[in-house]
C-alpha positions as a Markdown table, in Angstrom:
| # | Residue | x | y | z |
|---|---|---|---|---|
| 1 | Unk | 0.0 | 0.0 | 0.0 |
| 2 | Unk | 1.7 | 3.6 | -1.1 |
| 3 | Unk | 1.9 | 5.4 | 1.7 |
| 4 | Unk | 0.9 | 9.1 | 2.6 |
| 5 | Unk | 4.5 | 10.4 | 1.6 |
| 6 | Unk | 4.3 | 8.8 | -2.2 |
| 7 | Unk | 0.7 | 9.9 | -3.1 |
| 8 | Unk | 1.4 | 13.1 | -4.9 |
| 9 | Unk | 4.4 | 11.3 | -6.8 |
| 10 | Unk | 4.3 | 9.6 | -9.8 |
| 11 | Unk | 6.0 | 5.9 | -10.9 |
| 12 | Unk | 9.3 | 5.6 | -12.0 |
| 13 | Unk | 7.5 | 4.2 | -15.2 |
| 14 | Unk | 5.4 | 7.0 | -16.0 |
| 15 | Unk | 8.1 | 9.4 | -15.7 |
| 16 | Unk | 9.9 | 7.3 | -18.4 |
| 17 | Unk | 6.6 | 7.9 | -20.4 |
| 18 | Unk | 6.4 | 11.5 | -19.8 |
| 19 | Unk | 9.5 | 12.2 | -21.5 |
| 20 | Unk | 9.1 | 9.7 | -24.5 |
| 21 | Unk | 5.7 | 11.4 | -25.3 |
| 22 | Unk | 6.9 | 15.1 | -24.8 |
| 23 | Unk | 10.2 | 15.0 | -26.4 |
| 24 | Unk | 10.2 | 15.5 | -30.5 |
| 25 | Unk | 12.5 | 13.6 | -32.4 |
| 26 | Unk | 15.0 | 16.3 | -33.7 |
| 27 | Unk | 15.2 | 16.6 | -37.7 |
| 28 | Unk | 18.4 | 19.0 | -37.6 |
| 29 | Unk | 21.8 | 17.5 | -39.1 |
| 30 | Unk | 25.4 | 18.7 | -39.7 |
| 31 | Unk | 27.7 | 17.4 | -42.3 |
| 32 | Unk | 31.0 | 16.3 | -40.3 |
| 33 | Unk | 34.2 | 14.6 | -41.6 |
| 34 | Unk | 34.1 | 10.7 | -41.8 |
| 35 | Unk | 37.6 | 10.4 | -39.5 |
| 36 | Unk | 35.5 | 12.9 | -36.8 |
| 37 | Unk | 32.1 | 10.5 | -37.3 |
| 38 | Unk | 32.9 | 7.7 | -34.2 |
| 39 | Unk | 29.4 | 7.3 | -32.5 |
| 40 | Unk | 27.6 | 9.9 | -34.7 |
| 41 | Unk | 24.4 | 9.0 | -36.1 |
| 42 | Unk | 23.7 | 8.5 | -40.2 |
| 43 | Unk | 20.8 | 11.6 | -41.1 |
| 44 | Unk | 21.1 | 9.8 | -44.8 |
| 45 | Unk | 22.0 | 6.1 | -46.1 |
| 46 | Unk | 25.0 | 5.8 | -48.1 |
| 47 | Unk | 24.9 | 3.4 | -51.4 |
| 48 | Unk | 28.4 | 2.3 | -52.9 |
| 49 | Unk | 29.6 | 4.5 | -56.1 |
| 50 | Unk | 31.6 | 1.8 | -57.3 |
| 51 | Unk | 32.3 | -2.3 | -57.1 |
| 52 | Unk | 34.5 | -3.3 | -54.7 |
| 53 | Unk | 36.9 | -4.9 | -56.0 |
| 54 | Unk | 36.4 | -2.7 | -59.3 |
| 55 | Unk | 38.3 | -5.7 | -61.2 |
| 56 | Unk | 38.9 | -9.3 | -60.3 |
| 57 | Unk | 41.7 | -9.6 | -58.0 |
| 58 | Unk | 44.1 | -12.8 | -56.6 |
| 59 | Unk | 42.8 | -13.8 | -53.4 |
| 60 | Unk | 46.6 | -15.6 | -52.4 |
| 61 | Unk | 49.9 | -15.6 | -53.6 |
| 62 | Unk | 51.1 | -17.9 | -56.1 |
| 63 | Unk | 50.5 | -18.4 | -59.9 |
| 64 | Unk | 48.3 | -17.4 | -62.2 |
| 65 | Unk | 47.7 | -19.7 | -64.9 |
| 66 | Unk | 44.6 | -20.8 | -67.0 |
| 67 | Unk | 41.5 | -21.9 | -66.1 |
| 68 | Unk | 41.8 | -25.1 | -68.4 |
| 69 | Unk | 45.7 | -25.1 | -68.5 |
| 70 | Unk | 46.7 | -28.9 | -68.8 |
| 71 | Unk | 50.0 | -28.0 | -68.6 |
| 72 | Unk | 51.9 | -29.5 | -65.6 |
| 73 | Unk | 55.0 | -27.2 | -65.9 |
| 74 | Unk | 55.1 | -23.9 | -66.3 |
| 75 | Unk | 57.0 | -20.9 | -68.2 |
| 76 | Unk | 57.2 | -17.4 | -66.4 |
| 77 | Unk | 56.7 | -14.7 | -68.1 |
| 78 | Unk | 56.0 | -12.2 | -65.8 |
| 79 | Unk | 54.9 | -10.9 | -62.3 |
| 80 | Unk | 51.6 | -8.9 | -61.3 |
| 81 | Unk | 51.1 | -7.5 | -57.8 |
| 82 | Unk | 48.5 | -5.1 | -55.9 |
| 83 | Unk | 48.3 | -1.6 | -57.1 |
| 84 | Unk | 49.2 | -2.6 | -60.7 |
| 85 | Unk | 46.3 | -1.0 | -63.1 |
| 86 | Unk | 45.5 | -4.0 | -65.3 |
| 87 | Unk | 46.2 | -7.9 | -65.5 |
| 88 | Unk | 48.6 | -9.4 | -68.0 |
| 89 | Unk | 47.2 | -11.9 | -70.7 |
| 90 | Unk | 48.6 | -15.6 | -70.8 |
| 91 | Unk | 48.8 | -18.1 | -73.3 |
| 92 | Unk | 48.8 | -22.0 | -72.4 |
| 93 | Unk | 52.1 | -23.2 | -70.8 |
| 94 | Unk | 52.3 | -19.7 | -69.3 |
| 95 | Unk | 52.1 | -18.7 | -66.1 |
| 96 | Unk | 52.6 | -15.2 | -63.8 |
| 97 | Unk | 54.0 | -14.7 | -60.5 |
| 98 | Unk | 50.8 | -13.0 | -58.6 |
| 99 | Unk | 50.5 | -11.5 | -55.1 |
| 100 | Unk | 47.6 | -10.7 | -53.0 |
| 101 | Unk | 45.4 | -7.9 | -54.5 |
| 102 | Unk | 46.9 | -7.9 | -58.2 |
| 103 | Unk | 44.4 | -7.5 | -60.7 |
| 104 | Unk | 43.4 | -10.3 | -62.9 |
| 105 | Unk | 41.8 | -9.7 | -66.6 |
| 106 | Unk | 39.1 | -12.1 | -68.0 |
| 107 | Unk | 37.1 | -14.5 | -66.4 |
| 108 | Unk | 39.2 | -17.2 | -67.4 |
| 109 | Unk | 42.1 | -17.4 | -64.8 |
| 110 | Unk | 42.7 | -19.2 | -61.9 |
| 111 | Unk | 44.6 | -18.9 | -59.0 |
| 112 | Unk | 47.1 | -21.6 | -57.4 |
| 113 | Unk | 48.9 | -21.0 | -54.2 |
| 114 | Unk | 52.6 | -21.1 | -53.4 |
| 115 | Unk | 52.2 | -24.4 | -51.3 |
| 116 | Unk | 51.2 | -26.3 | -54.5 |
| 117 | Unk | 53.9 | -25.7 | -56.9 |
| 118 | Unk | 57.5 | -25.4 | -56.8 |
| 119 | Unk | 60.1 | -23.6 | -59.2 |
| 120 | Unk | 62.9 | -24.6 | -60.3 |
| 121 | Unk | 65.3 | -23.1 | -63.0 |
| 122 | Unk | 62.9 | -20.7 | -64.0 |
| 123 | Unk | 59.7 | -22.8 | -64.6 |
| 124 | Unk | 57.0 | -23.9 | -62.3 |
| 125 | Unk | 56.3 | -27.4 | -62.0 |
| 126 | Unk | 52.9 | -27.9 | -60.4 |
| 127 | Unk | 52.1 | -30.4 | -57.6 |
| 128 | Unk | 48.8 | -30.0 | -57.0 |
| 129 | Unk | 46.2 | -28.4 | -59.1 |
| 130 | Unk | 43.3 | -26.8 | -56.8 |
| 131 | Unk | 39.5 | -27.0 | -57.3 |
| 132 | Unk | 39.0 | -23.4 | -56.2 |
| 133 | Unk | 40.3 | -20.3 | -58.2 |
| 134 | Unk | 41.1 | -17.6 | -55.5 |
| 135 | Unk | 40.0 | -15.1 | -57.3 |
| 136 | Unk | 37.6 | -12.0 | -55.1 |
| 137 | Unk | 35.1 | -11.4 | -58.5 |
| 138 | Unk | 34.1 | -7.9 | -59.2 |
| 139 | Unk | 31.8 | -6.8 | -56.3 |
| 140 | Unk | 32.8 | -9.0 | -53.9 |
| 141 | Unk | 32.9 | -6.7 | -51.3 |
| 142 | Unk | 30.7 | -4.0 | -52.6 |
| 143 | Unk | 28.3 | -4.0 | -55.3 |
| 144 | Unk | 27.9 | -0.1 | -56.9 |
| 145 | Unk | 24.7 | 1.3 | -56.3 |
| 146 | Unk | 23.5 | -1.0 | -53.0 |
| 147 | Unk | 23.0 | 1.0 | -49.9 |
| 148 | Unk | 25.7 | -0.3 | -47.3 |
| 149 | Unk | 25.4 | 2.4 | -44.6 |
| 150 | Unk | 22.0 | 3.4 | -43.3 |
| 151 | Unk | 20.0 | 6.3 | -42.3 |
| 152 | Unk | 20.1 | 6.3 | -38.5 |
| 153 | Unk | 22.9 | 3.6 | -37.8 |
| 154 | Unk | 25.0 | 4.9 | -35.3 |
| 155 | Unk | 28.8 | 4.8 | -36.6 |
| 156 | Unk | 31.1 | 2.0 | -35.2 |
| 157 | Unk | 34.3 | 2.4 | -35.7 |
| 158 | Unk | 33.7 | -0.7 | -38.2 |
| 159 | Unk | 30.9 | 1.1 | -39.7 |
| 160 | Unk | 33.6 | 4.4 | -39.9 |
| 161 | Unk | 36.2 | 2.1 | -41.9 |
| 162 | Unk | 33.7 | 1.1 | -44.6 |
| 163 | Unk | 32.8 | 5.0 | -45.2 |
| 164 | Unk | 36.6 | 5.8 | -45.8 |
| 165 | Unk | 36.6 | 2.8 | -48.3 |
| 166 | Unk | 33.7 | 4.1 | -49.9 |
| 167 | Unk | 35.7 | 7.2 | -50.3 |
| 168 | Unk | 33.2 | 9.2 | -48.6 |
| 169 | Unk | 35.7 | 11.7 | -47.1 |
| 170 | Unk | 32.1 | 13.7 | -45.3 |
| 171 | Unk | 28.9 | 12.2 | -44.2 |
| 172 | Unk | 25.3 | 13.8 | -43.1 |
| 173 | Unk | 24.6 | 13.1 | -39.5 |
| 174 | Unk | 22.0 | 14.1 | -36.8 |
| 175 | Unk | 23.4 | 17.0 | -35.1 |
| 176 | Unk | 23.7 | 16.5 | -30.7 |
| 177 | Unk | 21.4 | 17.9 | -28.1 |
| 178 | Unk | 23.2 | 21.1 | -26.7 |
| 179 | Unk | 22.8 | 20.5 | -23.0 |
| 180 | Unk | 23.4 | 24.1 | -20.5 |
| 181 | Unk | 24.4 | 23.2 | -17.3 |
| 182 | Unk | 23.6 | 25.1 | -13.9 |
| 183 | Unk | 24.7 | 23.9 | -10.5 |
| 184 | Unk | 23.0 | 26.0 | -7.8 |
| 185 | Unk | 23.7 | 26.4 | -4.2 |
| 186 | Unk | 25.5 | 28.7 | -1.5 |
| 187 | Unk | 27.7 | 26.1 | -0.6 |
| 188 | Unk | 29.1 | 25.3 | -3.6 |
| 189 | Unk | 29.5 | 28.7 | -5.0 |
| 190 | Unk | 32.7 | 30.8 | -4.0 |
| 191 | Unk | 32.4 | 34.5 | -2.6 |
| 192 | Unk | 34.4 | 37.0 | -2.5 |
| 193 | Unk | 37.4 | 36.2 | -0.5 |
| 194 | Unk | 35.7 | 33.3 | 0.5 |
| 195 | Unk | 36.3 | 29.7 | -0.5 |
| 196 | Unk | 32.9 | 27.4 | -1.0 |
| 197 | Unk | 31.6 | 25.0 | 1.8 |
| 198 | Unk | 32.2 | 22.3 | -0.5 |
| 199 | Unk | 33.7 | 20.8 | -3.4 |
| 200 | Unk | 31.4 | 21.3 | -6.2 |
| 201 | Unk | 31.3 | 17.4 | -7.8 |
| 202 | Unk | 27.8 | 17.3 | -9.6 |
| 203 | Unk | 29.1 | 19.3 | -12.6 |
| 204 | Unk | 31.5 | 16.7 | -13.0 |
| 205 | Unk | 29.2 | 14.1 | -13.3 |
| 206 | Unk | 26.4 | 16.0 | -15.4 |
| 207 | Unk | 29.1 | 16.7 | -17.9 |
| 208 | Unk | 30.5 | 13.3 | -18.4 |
| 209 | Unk | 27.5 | 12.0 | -18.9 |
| 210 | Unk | 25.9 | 14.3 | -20.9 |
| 211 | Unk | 28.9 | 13.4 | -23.3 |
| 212 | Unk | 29.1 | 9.6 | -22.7 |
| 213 | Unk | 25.5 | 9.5 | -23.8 |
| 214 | Unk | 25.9 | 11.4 | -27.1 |
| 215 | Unk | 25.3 | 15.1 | -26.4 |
| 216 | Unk | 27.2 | 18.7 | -26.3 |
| 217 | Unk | 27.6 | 20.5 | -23.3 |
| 218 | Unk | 28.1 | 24.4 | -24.7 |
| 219 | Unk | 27.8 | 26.0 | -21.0 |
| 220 | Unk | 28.7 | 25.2 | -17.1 |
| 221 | Unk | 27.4 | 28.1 | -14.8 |
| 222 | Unk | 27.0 | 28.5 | -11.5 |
| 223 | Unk | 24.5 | 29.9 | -9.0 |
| 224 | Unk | 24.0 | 30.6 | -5.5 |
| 225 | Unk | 20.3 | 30.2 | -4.2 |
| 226 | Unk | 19.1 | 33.5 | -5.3 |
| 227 | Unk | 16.0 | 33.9 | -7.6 |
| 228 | Unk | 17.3 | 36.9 | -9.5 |
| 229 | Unk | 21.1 | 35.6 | -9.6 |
| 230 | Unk | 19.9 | 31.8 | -11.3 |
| 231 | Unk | 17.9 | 34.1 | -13.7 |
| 232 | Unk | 20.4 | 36.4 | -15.0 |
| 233 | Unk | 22.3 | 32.8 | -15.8 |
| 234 | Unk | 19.6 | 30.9 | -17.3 |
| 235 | Unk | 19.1 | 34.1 | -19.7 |
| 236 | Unk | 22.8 | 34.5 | -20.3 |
| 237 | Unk | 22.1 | 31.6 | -22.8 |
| 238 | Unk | 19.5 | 31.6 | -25.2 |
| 239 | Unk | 20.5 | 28.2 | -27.5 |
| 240 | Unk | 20.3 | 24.9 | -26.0 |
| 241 | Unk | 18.3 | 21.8 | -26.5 |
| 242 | Unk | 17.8 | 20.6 | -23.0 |
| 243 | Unk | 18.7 | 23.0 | -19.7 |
| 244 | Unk | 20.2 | 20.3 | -16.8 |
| 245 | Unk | 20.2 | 22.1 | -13.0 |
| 246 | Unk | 21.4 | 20.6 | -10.1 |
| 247 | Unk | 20.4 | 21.1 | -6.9 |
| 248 | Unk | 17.1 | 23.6 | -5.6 |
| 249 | Unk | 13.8 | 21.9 | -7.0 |
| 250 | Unk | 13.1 | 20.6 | -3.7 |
| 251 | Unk | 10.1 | 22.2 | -1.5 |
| 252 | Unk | 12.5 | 24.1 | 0.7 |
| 253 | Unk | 13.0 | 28.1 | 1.4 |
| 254 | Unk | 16.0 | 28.3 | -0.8 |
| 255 | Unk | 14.6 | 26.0 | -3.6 |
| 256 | Unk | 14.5 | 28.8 | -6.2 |
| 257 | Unk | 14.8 | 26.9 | -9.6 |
| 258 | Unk | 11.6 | 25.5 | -10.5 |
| 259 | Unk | 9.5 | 29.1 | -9.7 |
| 260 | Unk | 12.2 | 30.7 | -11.6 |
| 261 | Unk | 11.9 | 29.0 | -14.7 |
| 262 | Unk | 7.9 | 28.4 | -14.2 |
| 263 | Unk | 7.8 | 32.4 | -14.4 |
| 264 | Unk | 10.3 | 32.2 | -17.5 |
| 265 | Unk | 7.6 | 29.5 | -19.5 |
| 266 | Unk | 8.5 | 26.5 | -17.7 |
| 267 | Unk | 6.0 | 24.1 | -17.9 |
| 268 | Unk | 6.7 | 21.7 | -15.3 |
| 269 | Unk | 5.3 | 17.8 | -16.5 |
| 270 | Unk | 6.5 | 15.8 | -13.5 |
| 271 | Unk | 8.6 | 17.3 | -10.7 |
| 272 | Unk | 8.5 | 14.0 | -8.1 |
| 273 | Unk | 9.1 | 10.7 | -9.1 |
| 274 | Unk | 8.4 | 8.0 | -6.1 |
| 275 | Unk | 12.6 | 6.3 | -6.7 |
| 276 | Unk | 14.9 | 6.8 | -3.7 |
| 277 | Unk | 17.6 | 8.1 | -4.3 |
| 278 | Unk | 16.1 | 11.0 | -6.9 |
| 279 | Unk | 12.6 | 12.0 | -5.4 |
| 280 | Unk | 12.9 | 15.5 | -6.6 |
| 281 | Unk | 13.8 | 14.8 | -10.1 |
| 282 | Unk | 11.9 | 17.2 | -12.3 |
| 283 | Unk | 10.8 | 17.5 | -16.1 |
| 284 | Unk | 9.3 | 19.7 | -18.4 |
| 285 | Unk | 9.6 | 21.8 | -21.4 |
| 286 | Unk | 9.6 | 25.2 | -22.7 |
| 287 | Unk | 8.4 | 24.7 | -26.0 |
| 288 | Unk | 8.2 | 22.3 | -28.4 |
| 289 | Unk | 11.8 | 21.6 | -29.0 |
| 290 | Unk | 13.5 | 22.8 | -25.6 |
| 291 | Unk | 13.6 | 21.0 | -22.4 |
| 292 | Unk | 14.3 | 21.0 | -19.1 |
| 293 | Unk | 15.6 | 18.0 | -16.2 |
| 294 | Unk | 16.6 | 19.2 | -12.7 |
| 295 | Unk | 18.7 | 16.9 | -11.1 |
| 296 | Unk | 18.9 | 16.6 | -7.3 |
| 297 | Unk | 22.1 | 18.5 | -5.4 |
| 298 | Unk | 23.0 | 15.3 | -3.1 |
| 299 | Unk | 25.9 | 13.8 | -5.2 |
| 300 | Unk | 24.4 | 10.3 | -5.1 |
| 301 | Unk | 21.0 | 11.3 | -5.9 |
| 302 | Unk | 22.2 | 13.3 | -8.9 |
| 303 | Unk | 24.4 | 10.8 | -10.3 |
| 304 | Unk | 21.9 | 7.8 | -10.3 |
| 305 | Unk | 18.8 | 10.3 | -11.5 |
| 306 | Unk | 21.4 | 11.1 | -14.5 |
| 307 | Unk | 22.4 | 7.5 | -15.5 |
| 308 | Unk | 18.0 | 7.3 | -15.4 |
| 309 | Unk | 16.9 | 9.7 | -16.8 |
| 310 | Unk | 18.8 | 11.4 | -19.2 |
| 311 | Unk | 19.5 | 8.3 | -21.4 |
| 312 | Unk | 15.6 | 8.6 | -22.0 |
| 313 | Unk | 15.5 | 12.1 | -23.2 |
| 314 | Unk | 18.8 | 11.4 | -25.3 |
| 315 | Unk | 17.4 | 8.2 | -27.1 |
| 316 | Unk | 13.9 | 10.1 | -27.7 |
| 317 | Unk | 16.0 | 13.8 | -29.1 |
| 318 | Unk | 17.6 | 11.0 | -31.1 |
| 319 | Unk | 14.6 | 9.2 | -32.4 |
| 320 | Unk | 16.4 | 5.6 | -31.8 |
| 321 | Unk | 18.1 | 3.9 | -29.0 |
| 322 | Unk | 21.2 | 5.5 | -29.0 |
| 323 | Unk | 21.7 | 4.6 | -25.5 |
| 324 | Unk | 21.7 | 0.6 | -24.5 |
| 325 | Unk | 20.9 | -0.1 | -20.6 |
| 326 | Unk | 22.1 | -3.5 | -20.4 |
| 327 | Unk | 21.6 | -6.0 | -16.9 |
| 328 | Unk | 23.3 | -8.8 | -15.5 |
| 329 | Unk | 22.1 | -11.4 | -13.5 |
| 330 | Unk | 24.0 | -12.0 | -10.8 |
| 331 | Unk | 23.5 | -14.3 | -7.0 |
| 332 | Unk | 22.5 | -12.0 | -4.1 |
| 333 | Unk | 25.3 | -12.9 | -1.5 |
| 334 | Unk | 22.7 | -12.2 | 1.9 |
| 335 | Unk | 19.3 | -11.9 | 2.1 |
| 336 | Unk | 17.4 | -8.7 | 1.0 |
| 337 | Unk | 14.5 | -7.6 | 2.7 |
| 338 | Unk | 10.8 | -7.0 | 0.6 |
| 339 | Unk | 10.9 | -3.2 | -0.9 |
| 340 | Unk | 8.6 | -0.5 | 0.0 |
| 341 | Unk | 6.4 | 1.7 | -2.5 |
| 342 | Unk | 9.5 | 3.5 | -3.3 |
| 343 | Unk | 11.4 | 2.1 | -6.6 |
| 344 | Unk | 15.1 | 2.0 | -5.0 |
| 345 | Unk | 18.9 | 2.6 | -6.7 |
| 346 | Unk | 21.0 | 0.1 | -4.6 |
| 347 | Unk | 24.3 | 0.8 | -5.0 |
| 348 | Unk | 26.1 | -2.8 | -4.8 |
| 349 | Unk | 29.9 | -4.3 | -5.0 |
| 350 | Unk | 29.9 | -7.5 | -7.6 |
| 351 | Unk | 32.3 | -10.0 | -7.1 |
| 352 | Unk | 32.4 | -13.2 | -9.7 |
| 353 | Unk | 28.6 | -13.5 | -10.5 |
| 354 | Unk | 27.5 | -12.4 | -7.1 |
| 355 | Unk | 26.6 | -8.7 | -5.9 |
| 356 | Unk | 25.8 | -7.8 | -2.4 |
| 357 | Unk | 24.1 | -4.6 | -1.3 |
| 358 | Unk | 25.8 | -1.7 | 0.6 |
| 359 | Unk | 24.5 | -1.0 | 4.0 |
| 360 | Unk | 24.8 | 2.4 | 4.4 |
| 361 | Unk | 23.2 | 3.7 | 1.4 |
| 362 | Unk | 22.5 | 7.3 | 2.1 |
| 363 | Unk | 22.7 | 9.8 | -0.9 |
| 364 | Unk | 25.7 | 12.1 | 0.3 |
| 365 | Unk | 28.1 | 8.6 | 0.3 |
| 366 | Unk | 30.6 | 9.4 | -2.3 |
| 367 | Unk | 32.9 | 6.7 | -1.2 |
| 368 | Unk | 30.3 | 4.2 | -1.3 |
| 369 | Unk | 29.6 | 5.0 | -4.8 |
| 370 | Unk | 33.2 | 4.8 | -5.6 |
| 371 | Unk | 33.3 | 1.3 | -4.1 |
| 372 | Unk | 30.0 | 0.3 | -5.9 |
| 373 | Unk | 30.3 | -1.6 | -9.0 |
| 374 | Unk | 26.4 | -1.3 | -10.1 |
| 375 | Unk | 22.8 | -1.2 | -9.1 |
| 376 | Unk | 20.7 | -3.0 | -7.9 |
| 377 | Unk | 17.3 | -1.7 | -9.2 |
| 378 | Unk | 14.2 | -2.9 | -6.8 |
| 379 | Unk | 10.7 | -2.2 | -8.2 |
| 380 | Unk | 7.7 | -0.9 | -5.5 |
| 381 | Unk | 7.0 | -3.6 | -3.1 |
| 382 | Unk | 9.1 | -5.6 | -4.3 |
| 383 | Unk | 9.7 | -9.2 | -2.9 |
| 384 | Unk | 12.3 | -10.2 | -0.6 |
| 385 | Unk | 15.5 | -11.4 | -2.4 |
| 386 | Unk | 17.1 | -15.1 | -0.6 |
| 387 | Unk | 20.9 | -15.2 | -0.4 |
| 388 | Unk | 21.9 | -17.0 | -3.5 |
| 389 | Unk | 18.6 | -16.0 | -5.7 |
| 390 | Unk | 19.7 | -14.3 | -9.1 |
| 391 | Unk | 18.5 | -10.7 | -9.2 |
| 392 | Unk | 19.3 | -8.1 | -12.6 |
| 393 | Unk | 22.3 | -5.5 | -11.7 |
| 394 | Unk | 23.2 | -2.4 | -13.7 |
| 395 | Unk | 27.1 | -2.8 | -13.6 |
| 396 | Unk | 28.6 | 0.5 | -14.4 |
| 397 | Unk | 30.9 | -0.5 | -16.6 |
| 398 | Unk | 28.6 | -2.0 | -18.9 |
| 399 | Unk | 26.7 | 1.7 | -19.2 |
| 400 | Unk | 26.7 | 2.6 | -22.9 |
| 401 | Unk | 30.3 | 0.9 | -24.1 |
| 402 | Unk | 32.1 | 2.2 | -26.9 |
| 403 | Unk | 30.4 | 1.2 | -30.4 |
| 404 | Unk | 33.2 | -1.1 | -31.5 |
């Protein structure tokens, strides 16, 4: 049963929803060089301009000879090796020394590799007189005119090698969310010849992610907890895609972000989610094509509402699943109480193919994130877990890998 506390907040679930409906797909694109296009998604599929090979080419070293050549040895006449612009002909009893990636003219060659002849005193006496040809036809990579890269495939470095050997030295691709970033609060921000409380950490996070996950930062800024201050820097920059804040959008005194950006055409489409850490984690837009996510100011909270959240707006900006959230199941080393009404971010240390769950998990533990190796992510009311039942872990280091 939710309790009194969890009423007026809304499900993990249907936050995720909230943000998929509201945020449009973005149709804007930049041409970029292909060696700069690692991770960048295709605007425009990409057909092939020529065959790949564009001629037939040796597939081994050895001799080229005649398809039907009868002839068990062999007169030289010649050598043909990659980078040379045409085959050589032949005539029966004839042979040429080829390498790897020489061109071969006609359709009536073949192939056989250095294991199966030998030379002696200038001719080839053949020992063995393969089936196959080894010969890459024309096309054999890459047929002209076929599409091989396509519109919103993300670029693997892979992906990235078969544009440069399409000789597509620029490609069309969706241009990145520009995230502005504001961290608020007294205690972070210096005064005059006075050092800050504390060490401001949440930009650091915020920014990393906001790049890991496929967007821009173009501003950092910082505010202290007054109304007219935060204003002056949310106004300082008029372009940006999504606005991420950190810290005030709780229901406190000094809580200034949400009623400042309500009064510049926020509107606000969820601003309490029931998850713990993260309950203050707010959404909304300001028009059709601009955005905003406040992030709470405990380090913890702000780091696991960004690994949650943002991934969502980034894959719907992006129109396609840009961003993978992968689990592994892994043995719960102790038991693991049933969950409340609250969707909970475990932090958790994995070991082998076992995780256990830290006890100490309040949000302002920086050291026990740095020991944590993932999440364990427990649904409202949630059963009890036994020691040894398998349960699904977010493990960091599996968050949105390199495209290889």
């Amino acid at each position: 049963m939710a309790s009194p506390e969890t009423i007026s907040m809304i499900q993990f679930k249907k936050a995720i929803d909230i943000i998929k409906k509201n945020v449009i797909t973005s149709q804007t694109s930049e041409v970029i060089h292909t060696y700069d296009s690692h991770k960048r998604i295709l605007n425009k599929s990409y057909i092939s301009k020529c065959n790949i090979p564009n001629v037939n080419t040796s597939s081994m070293d050895g001799i080229l000879v005649l398809e039907k050549n009868k002839s068990k040895f062999l007169k030289i006449i010649g050598e043909s090796k990659a980078g040379d612009s045409k085959g050589k002909k032949l005539k029966e009893g004839e042979c040429i020394l080829i390498f790897t990636g020489a061109p071969i003219a006609g359709n009536n060659k073949k192939v056989i590799p250095n294991e199966n002849f030998i030379i002696k005193d200038g001719i080839v006496k053949i020992k063995l007189n393969p089936k196959h040809n080894f010969i890459r036809k024309i096309g054999t990579d890459l047929i002209k005119g076929k599409v091989y890269l396509k519109k919103n495939s993300i670029i693997t470095i892979r992906s990235r090698v078969l544009a440069e050997s399409m000789k597509l030295t620029k490609i069309k691709v969706k241009k990145k969310p520009k995230i502005f970033i504001i961290c608020t609060g007294d205690e972070i921000v210096p005064r005059v010849n006075k050092k800050s409380i504390l060490i401001s950490t949440n930009n650091i996070f915020m920014k990393f992610f906001v790049e890991l996950f496929g967007a821009e930062v173009i501003k950092v800024a910082y505010s202290r907890d007054n109304e007219e201050e935060f204003e002056k820097i949310y106004k300082s920059q008029k372009e940006f895609d999504c606005l991420i804040t950190s810290g005030g959008i709780s229901k406190g005194k000094y809580d200034i972000v949400k009623s400042t950006l309500v009064k510049n055409d926020l509107q606000i489409l969820f601003d309490r989610v029931a998850i713990k850490p993260g309950k203050p984690t707010t959404f909304g837009k300001f028009s059709k094509n601009k955005y905003f996510l406040g992030l709470p100011g405990n380090p913890v909270s702000c780091f696991m509402s960004i690994i949650n959240f943002l991934p969502i707006f980034i894959n719907s900006f992006y129109g396609i699943d840009f961003i993978k959230t992968s689990f592994r199941l892994l043995n719960s080393k102790k038991y693991i109480k049933e969950n409340n009404s609250l969707m909970h971010f475990q932090r958790v240390s994995v070991k082998n193919r076992s995780f256990d769950v830290f006890k100490n998990q309040d949000s302002s533990l920086l050291n026990t994130l740095n020991l944590s190796d993932g999440i364990l992510i427990r649904k409202p009311d949630a059963k009890s877990i036994k020691s040894g039942e398998k349960a699904e872990i977010m493990v960091f280091k599996d968050i949105n890998n390199d495209q290889i």
